[in-house]
C-alpha positions in Angstrom: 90.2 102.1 92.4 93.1 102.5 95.1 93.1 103.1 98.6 96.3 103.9 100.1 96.9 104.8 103.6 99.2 107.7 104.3 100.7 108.6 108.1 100.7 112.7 108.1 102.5 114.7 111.3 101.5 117.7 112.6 97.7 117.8 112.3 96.2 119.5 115.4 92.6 120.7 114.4 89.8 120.3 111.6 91.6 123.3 109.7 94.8 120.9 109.8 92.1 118.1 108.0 90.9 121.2 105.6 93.8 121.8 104.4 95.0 118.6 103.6 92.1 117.4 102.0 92.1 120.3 100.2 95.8 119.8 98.6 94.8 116.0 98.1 92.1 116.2 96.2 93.7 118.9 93.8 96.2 115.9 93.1 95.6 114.2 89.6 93.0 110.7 89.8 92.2 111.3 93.4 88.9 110.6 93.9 88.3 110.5 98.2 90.5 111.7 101.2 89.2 110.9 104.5 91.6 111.5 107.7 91.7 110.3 111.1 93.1 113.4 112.9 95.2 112.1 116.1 95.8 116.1 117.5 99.7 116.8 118.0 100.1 113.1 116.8 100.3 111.0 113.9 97.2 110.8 111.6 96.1 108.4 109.4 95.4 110.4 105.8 92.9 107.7 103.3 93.3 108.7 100.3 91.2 106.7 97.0 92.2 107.3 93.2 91.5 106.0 90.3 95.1 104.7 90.0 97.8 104.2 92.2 99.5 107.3 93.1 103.1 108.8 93.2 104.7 109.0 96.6 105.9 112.3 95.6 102.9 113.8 94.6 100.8 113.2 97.5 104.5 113.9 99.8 103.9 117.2 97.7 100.5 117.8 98.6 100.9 117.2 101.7 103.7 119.5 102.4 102.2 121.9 100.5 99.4 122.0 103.2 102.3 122.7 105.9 102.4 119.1 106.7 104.8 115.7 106.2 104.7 112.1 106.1 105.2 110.1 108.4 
């Protein structure tokens, strides 16, 4: 198992938190997402797989959501 930490901009509300979950856990081997939501800030995205994960996949995901990396 892997837990990687992620910093995700834009976030504001628990349908922000949906949605990137949601993207994140349709990515290949991941297993957990958890997110501290810091509204109109920075969050902190958790993320657990079974493997360590491309940067561009879960950058991918996470756009795909309507979001970015930090």
């Amino acid at each position: 198992m892997t837990t990687e930490t992620y910093r995700v901009t834009g976030m504001t509300c628990e349908h922000c938190v949906a949605a990137v979950t949601e993207e994140l856990t349709a990515v290949a081997g991941v297993t957990a997402v958890s997110v501290d939501l810091v509204a109109g800030g920075t969050s902190d995205v958790t993320v657990v797989s079974s493997a360590p994960l491309d940067v561009a996949a879960v950058a991918g995901a996470v756009d795909e959501a309507g979001y970015a990396l930090a």
